[in-house]
GULUM-436078 format. One record per residue: residue number from 0; residue in one letter; x, y negated, z of N, C-alpha, C, O in turn. Coordinates in nm, 2 decimals, padded with zeros to 4 digits, always signed. Layout:
N
seq:NUM	type:a	n_u:X	n_v:Y	n_w:Z	ca_u:X	ca_v:Y	ca_w:Z	c_u:X	c_v:Y	c_w:Z	o_u:X	o_v:Y	o_w:Z $
...
% end
This chain:
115
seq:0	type:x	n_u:+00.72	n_v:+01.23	n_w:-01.10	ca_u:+00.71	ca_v:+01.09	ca_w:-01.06	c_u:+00.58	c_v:+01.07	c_w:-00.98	o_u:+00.47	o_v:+01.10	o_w:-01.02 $
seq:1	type:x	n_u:+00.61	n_v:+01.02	n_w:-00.87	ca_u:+00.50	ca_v:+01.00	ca_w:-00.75	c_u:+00.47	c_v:+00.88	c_w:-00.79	o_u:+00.56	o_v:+00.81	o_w:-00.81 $
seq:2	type:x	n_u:+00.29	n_v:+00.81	n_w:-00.81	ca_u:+00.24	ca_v:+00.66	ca_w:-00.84	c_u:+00.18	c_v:+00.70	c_w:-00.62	o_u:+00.17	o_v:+00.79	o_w:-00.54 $
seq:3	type:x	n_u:+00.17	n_v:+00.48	n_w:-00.63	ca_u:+00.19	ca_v:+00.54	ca_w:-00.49	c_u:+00.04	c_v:+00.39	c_w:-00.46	o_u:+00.04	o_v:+00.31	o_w:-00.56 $
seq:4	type:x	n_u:-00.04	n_v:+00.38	n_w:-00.37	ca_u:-00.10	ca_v:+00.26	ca_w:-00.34	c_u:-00.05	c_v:+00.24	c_w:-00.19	o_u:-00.04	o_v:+00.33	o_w:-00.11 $
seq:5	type:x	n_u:-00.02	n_v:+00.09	n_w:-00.17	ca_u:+00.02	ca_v:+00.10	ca_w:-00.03	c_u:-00.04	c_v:+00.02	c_w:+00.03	o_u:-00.12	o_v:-00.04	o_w:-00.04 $
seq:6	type:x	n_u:-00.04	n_v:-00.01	n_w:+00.13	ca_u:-00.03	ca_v:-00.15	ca_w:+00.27	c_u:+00.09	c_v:-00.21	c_w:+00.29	o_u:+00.19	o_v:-00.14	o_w:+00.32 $
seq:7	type:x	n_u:+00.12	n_v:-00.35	n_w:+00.29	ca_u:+00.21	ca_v:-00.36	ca_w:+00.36	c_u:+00.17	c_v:-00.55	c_w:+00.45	o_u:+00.11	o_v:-00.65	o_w:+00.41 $
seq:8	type:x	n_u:+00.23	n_v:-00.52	n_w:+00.59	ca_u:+00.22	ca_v:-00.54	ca_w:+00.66	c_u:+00.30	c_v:-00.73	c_w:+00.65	o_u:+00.40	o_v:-00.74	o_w:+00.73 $
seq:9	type:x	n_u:+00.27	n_v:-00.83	n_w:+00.60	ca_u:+00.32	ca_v:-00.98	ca_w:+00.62	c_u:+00.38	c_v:-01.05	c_w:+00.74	o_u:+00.31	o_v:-01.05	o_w:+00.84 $
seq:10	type:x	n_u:+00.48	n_v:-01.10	n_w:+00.74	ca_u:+00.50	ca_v:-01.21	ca_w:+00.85	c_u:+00.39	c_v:-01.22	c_w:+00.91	o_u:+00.36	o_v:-01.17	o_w:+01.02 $
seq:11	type:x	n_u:+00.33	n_v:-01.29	n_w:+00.84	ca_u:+00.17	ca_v:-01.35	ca_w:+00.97	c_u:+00.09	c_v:-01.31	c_w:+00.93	o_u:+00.00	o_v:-01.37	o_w:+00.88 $
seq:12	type:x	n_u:+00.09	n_v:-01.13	n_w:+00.94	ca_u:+00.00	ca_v:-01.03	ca_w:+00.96	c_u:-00.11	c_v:-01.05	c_w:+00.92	o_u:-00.22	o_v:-01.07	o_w:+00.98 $
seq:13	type:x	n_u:-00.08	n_v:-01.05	n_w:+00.77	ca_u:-00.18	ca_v:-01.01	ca_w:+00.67	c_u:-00.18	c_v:-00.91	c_w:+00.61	o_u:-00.11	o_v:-00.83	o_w:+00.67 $
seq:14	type:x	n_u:-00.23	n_v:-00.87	n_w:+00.52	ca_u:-00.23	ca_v:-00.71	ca_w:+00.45	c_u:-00.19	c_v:-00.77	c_w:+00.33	o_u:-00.25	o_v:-00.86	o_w:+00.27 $
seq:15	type:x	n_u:-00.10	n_v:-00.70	n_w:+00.29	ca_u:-00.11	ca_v:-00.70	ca_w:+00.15	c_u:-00.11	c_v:-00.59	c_w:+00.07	o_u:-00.04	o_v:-00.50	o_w:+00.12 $
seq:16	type:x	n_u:-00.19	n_v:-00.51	n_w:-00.09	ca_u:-00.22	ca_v:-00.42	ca_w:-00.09	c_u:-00.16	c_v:-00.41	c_w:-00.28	o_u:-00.19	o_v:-00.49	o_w:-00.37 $
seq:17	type:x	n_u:-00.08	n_v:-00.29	n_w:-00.28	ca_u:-00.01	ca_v:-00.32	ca_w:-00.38	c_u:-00.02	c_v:-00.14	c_w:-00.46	o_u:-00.06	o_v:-00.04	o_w:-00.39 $
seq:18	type:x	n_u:+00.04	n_v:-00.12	n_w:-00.60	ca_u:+00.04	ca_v:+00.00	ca_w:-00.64	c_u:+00.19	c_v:-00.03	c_w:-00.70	o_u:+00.23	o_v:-00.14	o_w:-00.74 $
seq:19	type:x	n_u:+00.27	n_v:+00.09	n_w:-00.67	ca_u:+00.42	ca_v:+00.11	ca_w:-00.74	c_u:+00.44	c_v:+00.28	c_w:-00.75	o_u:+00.38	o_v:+00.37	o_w:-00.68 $
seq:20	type:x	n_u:+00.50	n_v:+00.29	n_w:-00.82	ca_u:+00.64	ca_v:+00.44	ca_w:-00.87	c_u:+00.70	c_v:+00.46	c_w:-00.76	o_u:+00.69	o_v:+00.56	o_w:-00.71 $
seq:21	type:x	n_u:+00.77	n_v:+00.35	n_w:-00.71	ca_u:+00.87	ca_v:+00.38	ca_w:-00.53	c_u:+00.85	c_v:+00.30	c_w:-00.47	o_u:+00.85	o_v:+00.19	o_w:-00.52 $
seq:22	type:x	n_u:+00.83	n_v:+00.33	n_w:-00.32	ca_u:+00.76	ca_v:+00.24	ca_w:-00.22	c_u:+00.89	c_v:+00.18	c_w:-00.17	o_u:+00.89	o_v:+00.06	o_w:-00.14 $
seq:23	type:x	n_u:+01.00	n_v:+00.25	n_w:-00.16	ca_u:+01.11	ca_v:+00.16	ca_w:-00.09	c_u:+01.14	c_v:+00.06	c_w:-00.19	o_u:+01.13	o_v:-00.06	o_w:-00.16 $
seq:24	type:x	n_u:+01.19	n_v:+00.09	n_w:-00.30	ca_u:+01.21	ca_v:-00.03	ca_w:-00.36	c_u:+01.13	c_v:-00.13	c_w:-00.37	o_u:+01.16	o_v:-00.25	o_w:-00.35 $
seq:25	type:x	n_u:+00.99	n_v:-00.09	n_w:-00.39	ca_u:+00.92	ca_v:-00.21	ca_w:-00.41	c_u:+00.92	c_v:-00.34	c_w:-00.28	o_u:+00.90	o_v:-00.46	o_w:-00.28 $
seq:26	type:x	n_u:+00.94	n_v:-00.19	n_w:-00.14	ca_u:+00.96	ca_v:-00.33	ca_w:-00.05	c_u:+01.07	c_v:-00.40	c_w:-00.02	o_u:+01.06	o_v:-00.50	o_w:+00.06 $
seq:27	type:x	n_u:+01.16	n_v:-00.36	n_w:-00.08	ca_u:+01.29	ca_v:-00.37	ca_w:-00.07	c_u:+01.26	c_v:-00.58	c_w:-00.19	o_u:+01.31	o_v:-00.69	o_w:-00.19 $
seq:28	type:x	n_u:+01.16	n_v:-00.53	n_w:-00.27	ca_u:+01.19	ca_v:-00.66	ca_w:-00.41	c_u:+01.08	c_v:-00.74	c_w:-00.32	o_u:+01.10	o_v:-00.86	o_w:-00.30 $
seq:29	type:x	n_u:+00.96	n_v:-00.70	n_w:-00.26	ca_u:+00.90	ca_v:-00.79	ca_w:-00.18	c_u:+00.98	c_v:-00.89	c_w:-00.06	o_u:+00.96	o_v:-01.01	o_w:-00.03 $
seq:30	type:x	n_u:+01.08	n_v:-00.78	n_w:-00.02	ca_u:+01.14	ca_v:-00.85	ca_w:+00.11	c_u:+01.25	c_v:-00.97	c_w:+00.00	o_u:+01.29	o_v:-01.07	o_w:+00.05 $
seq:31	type:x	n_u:+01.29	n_v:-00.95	n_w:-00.09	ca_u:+01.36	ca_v:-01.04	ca_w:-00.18	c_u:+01.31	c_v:-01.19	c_w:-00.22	o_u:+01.37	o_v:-01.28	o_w:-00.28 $
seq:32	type:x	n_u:+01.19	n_v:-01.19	n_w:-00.18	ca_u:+01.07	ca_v:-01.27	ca_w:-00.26	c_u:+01.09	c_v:-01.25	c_w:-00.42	o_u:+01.14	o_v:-01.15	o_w:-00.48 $
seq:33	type:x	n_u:+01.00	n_v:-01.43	n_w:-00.51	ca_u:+01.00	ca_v:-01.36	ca_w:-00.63	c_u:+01.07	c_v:-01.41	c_w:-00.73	o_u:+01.04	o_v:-01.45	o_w:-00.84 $
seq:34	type:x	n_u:+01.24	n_v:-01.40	n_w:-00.67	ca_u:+01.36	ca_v:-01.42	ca_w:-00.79	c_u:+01.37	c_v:-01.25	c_w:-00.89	o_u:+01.38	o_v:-01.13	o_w:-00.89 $
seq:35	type:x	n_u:+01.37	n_v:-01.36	n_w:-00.96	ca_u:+01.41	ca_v:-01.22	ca_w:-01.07	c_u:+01.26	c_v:-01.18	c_w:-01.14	o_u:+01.25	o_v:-01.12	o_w:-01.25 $
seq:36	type:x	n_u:+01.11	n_v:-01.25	n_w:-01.04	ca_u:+01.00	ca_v:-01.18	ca_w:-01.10	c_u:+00.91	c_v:-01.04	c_w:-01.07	o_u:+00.81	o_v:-00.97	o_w:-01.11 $
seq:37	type:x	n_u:+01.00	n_v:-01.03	n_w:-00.97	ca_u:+00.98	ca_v:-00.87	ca_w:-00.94	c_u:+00.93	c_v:-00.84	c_w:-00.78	o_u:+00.91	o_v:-00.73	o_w:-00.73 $
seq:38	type:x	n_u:+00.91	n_v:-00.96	n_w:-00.73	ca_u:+00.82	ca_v:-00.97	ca_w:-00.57	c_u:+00.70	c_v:-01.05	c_w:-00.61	o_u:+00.69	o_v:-01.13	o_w:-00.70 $
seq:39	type:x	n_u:+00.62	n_v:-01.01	n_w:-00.52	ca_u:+00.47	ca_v:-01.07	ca_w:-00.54	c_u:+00.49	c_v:-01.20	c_w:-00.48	o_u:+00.54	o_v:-01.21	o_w:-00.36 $
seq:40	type:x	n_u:+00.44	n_v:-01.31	n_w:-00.57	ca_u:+00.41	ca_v:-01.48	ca_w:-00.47	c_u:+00.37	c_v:-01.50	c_w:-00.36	o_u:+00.40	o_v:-01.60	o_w:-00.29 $
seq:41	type:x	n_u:+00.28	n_v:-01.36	n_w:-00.31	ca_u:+00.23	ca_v:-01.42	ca_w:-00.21	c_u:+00.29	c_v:-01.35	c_w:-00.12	o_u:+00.24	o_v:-01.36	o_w:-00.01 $
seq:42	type:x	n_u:+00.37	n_v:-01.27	n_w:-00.12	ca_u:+00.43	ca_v:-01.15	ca_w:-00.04	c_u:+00.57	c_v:-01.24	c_w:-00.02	o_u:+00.63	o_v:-01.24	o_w:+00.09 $
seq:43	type:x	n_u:+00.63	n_v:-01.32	n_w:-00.12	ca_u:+00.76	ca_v:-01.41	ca_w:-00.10	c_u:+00.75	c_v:-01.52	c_w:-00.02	o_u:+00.85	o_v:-01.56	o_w:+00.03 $
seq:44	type:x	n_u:+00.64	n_v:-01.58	n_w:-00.01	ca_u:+00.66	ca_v:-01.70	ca_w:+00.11	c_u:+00.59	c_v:-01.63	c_w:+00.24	o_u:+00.53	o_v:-01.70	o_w:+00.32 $
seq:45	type:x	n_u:+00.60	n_v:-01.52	n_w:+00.24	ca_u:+00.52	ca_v:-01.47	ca_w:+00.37	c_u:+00.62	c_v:-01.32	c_w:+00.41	o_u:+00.58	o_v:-01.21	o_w:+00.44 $
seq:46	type:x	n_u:+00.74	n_v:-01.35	n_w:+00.41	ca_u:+00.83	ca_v:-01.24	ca_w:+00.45	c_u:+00.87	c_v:-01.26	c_w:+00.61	o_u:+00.84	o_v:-01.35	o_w:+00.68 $
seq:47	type:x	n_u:+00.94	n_v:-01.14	n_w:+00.65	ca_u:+00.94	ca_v:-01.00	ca_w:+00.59	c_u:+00.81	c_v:-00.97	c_w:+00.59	o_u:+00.71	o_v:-01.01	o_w:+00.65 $
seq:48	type:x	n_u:+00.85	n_v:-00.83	n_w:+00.48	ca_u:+00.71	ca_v:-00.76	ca_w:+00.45	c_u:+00.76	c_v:-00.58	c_w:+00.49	o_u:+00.85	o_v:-00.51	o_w:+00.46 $
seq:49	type:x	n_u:+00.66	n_v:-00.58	n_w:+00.56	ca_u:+00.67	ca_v:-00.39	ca_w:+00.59	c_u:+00.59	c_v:-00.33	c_w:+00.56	o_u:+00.48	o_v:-00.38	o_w:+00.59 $
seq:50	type:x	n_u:+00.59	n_v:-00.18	n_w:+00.49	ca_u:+00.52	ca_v:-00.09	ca_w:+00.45	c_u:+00.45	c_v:-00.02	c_w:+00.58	o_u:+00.51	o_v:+00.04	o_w:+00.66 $
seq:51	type:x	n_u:+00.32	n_v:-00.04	n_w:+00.58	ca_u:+00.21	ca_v:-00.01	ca_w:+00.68	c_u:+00.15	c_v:+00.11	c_w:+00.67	o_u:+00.12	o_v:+00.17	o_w:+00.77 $
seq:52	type:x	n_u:+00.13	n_v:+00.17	n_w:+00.53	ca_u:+00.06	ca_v:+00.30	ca_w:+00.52	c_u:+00.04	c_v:+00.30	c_w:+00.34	o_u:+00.06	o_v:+00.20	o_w:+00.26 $
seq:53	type:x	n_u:+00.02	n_v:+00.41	n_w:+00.32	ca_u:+00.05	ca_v:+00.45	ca_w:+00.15	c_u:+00.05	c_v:+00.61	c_w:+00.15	o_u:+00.09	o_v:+00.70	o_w:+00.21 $
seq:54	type:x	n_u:-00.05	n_v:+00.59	n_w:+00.01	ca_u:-00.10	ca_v:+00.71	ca_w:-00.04	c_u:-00.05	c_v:+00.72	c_w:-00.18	o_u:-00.03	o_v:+00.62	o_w:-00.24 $
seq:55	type:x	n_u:-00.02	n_v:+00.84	n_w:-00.25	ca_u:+00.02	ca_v:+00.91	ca_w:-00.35	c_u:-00.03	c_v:+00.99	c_w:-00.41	o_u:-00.03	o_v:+01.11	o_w:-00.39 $
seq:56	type:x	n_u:-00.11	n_v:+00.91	n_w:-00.55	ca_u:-00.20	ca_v:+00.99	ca_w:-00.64	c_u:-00.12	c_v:+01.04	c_w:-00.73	o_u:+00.00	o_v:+01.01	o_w:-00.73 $
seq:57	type:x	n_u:-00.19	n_v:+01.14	n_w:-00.84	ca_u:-00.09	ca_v:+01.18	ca_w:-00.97	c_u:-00.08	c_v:+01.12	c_w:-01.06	o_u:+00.03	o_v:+01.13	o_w:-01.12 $
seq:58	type:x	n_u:-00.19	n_v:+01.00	n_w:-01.10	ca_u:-00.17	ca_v:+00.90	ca_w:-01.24	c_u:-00.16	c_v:+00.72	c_w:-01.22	o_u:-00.18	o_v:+00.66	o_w:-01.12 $
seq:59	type:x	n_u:-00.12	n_v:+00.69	n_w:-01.32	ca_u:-00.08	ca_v:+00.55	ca_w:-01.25	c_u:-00.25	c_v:+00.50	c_w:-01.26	o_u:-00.32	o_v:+00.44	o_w:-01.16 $
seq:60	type:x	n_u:-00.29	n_v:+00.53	n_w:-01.38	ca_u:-00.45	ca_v:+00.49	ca_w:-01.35	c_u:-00.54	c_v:+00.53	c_w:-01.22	o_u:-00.62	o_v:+00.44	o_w:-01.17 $
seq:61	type:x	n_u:-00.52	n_v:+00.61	n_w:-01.18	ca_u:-00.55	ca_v:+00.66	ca_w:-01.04	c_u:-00.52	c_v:+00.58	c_w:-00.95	o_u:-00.60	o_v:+00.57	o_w:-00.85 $
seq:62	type:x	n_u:-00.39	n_v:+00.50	n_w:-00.95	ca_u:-00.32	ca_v:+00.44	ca_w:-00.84	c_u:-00.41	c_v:+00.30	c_w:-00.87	o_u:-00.44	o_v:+00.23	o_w:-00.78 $
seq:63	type:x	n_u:-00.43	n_v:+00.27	n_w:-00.98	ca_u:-00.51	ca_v:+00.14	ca_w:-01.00	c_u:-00.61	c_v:+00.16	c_w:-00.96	o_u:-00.63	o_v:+00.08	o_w:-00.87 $
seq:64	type:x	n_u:-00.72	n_v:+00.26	n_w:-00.99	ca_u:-00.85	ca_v:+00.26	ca_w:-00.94	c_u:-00.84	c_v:+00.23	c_w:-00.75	o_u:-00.92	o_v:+00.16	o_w:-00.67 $
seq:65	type:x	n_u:-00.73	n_v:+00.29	n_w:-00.73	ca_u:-00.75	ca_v:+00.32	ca_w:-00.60	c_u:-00.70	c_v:+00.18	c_w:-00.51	o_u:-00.75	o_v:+00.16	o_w:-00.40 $
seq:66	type:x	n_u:-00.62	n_v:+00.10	n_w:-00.56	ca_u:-00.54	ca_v:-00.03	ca_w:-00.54	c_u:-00.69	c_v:-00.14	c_w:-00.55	o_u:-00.71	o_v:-00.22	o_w:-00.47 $
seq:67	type:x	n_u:-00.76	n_v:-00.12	n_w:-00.65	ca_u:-00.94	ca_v:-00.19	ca_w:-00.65	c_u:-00.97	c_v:-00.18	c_w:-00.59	o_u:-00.99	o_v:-00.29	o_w:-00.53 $
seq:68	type:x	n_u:-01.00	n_v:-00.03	n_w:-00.50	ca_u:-01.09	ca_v:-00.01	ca_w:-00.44	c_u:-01.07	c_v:-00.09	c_w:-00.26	o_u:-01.15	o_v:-00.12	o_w:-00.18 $
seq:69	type:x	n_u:-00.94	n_v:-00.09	n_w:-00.28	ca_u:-00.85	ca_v:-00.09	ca_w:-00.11	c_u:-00.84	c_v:-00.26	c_w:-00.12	o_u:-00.81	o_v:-00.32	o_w:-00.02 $
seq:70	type:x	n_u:-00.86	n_v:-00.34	n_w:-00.27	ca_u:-00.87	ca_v:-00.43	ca_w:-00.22	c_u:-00.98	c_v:-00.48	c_w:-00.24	o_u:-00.98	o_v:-00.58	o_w:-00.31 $
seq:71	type:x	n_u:-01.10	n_v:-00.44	n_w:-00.20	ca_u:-01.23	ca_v:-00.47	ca_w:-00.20	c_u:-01.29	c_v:-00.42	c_w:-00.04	o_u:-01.40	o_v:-00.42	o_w:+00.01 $
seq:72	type:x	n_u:-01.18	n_v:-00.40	n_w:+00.01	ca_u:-01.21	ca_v:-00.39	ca_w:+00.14	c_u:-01.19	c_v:-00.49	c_w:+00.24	o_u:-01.09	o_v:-00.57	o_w:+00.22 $
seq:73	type:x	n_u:-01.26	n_v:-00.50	n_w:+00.37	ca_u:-01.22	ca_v:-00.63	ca_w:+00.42	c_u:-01.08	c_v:-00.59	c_w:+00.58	o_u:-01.01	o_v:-00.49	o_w:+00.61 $
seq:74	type:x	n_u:-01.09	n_v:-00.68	n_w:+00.63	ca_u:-00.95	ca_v:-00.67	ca_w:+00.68	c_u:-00.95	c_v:-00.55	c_w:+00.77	o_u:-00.88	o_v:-00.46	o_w:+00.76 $
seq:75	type:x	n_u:-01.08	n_v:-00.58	n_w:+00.87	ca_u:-01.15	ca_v:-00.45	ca_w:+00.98	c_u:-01.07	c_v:-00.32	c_w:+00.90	o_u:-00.98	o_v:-00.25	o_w:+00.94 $
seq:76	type:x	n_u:-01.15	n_v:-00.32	n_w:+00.75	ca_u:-01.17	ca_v:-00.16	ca_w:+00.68	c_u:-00.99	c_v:-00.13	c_w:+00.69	o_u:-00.97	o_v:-00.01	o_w:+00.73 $
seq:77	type:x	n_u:-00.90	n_v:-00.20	n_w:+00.68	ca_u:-00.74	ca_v:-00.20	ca_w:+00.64	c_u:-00.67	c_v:-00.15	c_w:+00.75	o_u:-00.59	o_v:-00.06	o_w:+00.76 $
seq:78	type:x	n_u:-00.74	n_v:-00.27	n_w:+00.86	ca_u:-00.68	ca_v:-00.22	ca_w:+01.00	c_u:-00.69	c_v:-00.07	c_w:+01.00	o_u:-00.59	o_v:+00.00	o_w:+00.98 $
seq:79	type:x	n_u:-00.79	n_v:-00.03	n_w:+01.00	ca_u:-00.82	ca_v:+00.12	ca_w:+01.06	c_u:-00.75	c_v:+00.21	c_w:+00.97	o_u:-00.68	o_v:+00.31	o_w:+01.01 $
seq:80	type:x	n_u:-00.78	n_v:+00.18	n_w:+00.83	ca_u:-00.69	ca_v:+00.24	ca_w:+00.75	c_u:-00.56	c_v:+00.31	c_w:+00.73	o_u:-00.53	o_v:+00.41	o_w:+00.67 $
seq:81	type:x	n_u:-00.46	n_v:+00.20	n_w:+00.81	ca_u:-00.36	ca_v:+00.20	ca_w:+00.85	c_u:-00.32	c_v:+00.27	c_w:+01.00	o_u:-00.22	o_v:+00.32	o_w:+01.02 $
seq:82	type:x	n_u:-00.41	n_v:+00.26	n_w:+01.06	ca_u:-00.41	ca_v:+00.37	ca_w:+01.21	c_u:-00.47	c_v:+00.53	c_w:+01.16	o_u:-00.42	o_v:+00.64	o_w:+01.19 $
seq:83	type:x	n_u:-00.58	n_v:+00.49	n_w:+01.10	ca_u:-00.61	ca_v:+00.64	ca_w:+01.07	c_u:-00.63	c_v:+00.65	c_w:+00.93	o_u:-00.74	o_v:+00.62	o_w:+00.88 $
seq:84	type:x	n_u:-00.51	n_v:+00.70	n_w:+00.84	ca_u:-00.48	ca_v:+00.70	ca_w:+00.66	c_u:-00.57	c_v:+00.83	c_w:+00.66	o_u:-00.55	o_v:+00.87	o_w:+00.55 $
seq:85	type:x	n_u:-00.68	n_v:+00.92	n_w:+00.72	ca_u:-00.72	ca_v:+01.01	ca_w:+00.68	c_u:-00.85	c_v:+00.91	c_w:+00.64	o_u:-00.94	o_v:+00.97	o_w:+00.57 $
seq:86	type:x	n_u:-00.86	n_v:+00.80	n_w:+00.67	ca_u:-01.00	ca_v:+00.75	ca_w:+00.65	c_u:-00.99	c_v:+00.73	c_w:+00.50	o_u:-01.10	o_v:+00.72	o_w:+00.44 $
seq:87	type:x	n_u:-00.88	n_v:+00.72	n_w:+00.42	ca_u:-00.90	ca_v:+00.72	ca_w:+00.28	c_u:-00.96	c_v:+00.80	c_w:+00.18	o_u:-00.96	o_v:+00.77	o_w:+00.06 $
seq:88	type:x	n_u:-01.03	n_v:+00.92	n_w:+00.25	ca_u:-01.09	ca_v:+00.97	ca_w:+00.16	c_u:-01.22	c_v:+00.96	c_w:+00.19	o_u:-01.29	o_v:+01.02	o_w:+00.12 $
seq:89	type:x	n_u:-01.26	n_v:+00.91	n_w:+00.26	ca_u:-01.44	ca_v:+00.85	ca_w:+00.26	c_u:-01.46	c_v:+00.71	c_w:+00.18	o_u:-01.55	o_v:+00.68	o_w:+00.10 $
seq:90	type:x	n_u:-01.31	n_v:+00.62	n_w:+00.24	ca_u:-01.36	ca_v:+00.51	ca_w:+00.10	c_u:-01.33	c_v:+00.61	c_w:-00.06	o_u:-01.39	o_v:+00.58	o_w:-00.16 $
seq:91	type:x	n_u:-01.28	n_v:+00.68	n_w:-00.07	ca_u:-01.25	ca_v:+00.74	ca_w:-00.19	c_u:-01.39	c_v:+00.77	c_w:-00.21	o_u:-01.42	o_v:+00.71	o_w:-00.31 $
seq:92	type:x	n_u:-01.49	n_v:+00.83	n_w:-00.16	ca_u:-01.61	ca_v:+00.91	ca_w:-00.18	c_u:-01.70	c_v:+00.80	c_w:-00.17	o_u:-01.79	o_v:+00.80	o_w:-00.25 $
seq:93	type:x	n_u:-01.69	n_v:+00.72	n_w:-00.09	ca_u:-01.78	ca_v:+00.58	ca_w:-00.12	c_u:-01.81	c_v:+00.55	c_w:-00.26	o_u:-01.92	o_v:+00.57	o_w:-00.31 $
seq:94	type:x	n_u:-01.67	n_v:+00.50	n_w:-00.35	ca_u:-01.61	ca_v:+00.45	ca_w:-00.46	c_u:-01.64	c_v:+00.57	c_w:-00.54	o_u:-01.69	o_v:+00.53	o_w:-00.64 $
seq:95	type:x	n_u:-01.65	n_v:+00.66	n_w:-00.54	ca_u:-01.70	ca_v:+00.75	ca_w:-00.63	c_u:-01.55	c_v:+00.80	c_w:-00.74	o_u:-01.55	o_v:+00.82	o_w:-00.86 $
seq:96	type:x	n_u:-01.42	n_v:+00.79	n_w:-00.60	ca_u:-01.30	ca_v:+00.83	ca_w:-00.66	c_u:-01.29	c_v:+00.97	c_w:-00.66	o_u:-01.31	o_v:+01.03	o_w:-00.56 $
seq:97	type:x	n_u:-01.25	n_v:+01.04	n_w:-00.80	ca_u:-01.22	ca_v:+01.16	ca_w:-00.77	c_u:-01.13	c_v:+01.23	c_w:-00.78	o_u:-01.14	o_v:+01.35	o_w:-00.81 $
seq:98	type:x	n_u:-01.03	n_v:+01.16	n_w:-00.76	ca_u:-00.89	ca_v:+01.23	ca_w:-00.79	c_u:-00.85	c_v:+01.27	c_w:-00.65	o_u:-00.93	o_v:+01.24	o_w:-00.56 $
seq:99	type:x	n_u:-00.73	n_v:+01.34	n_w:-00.62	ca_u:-00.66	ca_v:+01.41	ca_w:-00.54	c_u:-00.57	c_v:+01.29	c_w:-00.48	o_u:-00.49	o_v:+01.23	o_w:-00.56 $
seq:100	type:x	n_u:-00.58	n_v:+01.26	n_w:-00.36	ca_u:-00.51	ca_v:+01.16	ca_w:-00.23	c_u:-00.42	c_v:+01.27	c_w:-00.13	o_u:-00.46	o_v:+01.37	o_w:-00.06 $
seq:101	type:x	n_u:-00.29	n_v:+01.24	n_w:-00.15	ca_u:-00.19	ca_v:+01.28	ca_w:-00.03	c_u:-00.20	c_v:+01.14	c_w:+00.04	o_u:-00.22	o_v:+01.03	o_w:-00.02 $
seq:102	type:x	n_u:-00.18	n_v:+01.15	n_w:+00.18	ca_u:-00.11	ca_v:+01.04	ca_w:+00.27	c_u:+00.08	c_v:+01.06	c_w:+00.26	o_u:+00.15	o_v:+01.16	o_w:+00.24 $
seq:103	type:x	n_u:+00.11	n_v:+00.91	n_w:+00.30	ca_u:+00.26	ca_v:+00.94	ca_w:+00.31	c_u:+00.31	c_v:+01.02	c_w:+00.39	o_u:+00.24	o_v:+01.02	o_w:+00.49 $
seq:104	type:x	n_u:+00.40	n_v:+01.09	n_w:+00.39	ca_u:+00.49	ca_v:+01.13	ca_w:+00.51	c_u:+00.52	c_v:+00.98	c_w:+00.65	o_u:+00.54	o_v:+00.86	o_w:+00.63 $
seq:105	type:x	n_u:+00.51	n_v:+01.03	n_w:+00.75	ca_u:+00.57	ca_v:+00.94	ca_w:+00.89	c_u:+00.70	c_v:+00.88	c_w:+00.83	o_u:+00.73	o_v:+00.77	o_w:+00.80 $
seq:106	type:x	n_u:+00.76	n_v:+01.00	n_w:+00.82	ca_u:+00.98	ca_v:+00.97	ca_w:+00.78	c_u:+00.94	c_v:+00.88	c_w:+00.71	o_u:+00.91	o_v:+00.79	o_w:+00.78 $
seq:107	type:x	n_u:+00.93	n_v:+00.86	n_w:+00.60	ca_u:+00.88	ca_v:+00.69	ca_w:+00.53	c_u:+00.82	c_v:+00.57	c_w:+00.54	o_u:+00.81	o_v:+00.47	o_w:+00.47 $
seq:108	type:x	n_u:+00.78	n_v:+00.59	n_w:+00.63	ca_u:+00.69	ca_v:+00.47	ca_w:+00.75	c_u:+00.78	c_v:+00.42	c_w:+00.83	o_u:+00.80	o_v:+00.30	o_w:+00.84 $
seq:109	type:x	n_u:+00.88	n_v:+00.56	n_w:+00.90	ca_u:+00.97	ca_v:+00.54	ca_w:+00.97	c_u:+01.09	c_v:+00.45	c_w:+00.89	o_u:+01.14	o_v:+00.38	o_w:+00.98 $
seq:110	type:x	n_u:+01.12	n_v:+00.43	n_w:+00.81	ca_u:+01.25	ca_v:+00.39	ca_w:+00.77	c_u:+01.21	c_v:+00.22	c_w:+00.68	o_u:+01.28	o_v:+00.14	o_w:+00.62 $
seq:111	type:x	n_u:+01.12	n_v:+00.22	n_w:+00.71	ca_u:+01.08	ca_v:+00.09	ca_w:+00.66	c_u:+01.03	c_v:+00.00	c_w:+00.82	o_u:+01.01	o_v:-00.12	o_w:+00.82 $
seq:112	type:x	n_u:+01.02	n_v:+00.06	n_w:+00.92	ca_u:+01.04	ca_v:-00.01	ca_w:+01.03	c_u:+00.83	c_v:-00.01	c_w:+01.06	o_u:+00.77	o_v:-00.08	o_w:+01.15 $
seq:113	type:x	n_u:+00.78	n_v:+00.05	n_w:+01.00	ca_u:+00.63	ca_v:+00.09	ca_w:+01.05	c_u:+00.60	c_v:+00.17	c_w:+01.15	o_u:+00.69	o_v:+00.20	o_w:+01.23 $
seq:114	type:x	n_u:+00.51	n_v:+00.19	n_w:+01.17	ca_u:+00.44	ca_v:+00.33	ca_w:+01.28	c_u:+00.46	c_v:+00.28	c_w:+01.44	o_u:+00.43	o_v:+00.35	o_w:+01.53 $
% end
């Protein structure tokens, strides 16, 4: 099981910055808004929502640490983030993260309507 931290991209192009197990579904319950409990509030009155960029640690703790750290960033740090996902491992080294960061595959970017 892949823990995952992502980006995803708002209606009126905000960032929103989230940790899940599966990135499709999760945007799949964002784009639902929040019946059922299972979309974020602020991601439901601000649909659609598209997955922008997303990384894949080994532990869910990891995915939390790393979900803090991305949102302690300001919008500038996200933009670029999201054009260049290799920049994730210098805020990782900033933060003093030390776990192991994959970037997502494109095909996954791709199919959620990003890139």
């Amino acid at each position: 099981m892949g823990y995952w931290v992502y980006l995803a991209r708002c209606a009126n192009n905000t960032i929103y910055t989230g940790a899940t197990t599966d990135l499709m579904r999760r945007v799949r319950e964002h784009n639902k808004g929040a019946s059922g409990g299972h979309g974020a509030k602020y991601t439901a009155s601000h649909r659609p929502v598209s997955l922008a960029q997303a990384w894949e640690v080994g532990t869910w703790s990891d995915a939390l640490r790393l979900e803090h750290a991305l949102k302690k960033c300001v919008r500038v740090e996200k933009d670029l983030l999201i054009k260049q996902p290799e920049r994730i491992y210098q805020l990782a080294e900033r933060r003093k993260l030390t776990f192991l960061i994959s970037d997502v595959a494109q095909e996954l970017l791709k199919q959620t309507g990003e890139t």
